[in-house]
C-alpha positions as CSV (number, residue, x, y, z in Angstrom):
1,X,19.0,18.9,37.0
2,X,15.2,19.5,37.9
3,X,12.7,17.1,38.2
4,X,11.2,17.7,34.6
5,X,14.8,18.2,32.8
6,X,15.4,14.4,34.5
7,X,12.3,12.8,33.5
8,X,12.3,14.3,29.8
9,X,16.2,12.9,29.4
10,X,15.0,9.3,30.9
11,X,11.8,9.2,28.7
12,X,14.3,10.0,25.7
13,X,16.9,7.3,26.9
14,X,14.3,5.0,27.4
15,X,12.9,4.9,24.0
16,X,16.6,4.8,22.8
17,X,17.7,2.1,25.1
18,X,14.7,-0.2,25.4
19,X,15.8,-2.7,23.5
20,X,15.6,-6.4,25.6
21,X,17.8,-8.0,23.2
22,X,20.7,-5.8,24.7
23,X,19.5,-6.1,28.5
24,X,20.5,-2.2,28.2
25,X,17.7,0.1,30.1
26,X,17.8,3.4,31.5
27,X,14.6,5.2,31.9
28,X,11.6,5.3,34.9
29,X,10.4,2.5,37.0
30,X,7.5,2.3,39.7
31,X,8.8,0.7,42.9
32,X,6.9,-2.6,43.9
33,X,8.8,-3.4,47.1
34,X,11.4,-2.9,48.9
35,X,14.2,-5.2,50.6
36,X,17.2,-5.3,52.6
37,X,19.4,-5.2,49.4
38,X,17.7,-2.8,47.4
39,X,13.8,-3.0,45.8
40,X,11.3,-4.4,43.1
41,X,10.3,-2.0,40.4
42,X,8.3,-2.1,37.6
43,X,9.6,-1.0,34.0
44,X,6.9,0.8,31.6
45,X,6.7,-2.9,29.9
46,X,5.7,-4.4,32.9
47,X,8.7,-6.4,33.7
48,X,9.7,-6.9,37.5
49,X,13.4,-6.2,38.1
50,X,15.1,-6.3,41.6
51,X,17.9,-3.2,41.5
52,X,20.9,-2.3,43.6
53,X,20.3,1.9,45.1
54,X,23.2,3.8,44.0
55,X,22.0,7.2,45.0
56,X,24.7,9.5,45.9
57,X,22.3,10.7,49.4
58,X,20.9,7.6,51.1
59,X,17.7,7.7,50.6
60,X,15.5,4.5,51.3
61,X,12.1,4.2,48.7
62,X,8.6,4.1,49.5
63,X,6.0,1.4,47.4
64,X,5.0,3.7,44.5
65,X,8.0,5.9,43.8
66,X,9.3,6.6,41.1
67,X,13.2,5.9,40.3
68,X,15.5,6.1,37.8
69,X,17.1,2.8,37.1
70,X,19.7,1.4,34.7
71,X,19.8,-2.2,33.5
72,X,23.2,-3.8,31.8
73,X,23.3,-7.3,31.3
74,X,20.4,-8.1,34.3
75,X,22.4,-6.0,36.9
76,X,19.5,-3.1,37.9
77,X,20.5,-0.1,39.9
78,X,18.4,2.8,41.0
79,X,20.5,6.1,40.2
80,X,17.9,8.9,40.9
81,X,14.1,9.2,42.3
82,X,12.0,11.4,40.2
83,X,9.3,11.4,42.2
84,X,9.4,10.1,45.8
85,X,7.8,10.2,49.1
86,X,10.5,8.2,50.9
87,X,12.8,8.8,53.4
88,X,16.3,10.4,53.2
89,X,18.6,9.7,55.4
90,X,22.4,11.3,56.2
91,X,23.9,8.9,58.9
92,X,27.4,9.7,59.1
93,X,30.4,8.9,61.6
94,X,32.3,11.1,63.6
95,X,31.5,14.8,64.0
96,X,29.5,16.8,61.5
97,X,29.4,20.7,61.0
98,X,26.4,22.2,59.2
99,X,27.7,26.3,58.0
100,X,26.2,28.4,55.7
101,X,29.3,30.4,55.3
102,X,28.2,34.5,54.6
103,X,24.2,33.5,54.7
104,X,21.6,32.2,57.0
105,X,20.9,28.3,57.7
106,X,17.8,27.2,57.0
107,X,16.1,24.2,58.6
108,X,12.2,23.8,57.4
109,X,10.1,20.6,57.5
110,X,6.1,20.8,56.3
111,X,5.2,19.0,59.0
112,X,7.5,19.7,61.6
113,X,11.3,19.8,62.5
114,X,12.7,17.5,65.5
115,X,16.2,17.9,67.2
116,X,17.0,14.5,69.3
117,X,20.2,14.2,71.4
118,X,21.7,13.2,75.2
119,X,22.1,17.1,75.2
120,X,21.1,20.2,73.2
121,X,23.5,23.5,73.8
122,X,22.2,26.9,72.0
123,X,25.3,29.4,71.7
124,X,24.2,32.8,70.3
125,X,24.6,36.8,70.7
126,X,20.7,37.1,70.5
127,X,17.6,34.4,70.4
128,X,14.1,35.2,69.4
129,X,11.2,32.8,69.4
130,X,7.9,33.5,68.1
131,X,5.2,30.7,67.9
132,X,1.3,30.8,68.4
133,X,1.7,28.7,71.0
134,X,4.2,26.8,73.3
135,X,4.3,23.7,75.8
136,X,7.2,23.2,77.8
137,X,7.5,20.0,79.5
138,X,10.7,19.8,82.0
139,X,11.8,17.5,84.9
140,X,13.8,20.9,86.4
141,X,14.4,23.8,85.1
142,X,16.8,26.4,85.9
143,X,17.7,30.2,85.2
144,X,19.7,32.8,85.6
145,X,19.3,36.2,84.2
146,X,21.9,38.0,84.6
147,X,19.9,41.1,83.8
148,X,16.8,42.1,84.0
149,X,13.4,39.5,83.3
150,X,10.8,41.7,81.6
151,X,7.4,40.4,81.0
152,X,4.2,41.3,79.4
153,X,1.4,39.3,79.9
154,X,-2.3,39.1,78.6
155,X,-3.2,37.0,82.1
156,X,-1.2,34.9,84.2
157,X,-2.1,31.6,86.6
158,X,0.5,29.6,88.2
159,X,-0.4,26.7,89.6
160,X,2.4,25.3,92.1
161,X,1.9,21.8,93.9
162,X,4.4,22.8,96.6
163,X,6.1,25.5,98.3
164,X,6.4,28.8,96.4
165,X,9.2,31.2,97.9
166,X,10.3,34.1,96.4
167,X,13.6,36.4,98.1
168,X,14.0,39.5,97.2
169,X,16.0,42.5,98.4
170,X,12.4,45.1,97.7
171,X,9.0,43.9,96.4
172,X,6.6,46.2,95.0
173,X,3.2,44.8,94.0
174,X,0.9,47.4,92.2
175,X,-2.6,47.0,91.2
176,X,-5.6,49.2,90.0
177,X,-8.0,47.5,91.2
178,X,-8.2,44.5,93.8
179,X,-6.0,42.6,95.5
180,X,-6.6,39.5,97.3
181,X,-5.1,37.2,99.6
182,X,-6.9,34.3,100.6
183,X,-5.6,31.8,103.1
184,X,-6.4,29.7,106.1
185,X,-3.3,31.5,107.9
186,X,-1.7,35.0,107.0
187,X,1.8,35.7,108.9
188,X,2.8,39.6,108.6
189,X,6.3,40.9,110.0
């Protein structure tokens, strides 16, 4: 159901079902506050009602959302947010498997996407990266190509506190212009 079809069917039910004689309510409420157990809203008359969240995702409401609630006999529960700028969560036991079965997976977040864990492993046939910019922070690093490592670069500086070895079976260094080697002692042979 979209976010206007919802809003249309609880501004209809609302005019239906506001009756306070009944206790019956099911329409939009703004949320106040909210608390271990649930949160405060606000009906369109301006009463305060504390309700139960039965959504079927967790998701935990910010002061100023919008829900759709239902009242029966003074029991509230929120049943859907039509407009929200909470937070949803999926915490779930055991192991989980995410698989767009025949299509591509998707993972997008407007202001950015985070992956936390003791251990991140990337299995795939091919990987390509493209960002306008990178930082790489690493205790160690380590790799092996088992191929060849190709790079093209606009300018390169490496800045190495230590000692910088490099063993290879033939090294060819090729230049058009200048080449310099600067240091207090030069060993050749």
């Amino acid at each position: 159901m979209s976010l206007q079809a919802a809003q249309d069917f609880a501004s209809r039910t609302h005019k239906l079902t506001d009756k306070k004689s009944h206790g019956l309510y099911l329409g939009p409420a703004s949320v106040l506050d909210v608390t271990a157990s649930g949160a405060f809203v606000r009906l369109p008359d301006g009463e305060t009602l504390h309700v139960r969240l039965a959504f079927v995702v967790a998701y935990v409401p910010a002061e100023g959302d919008e829900l759709l609630v239902t009242r029966s006999e003074g029991a509230g529960y929120a049943i859907g947010v039509l407009n929200g700028k909470g937070r949803t969560c999926l915490d779930l036991p055991g192991d989980v498997a995410i698989r767009a079965r025949g299509g591509n997976l998707s993972l997008t977040g407007d202001r950015g996407v985070t992956i936390e864990s003791q251990e991140v492993q990337i299995l795939t046939g091919a990987m390509k990266v493209v960002a306008d910019a990178a930082v790489h922070k690493l205790g160690s690093l380590v790799e092996r190509v088992r191929g060849s490592l190709s790079q093209h670069l606009g300018s390169k500086n490496t800045v190495v506190d230590g000692r910088d070895t490099t063993k290879a079976r033939d090294i060819s260094l090729l230049t058009e212009e200048t080449v310099a080697v600067n240091g207090k002692r030069i060993h050749l042979g």
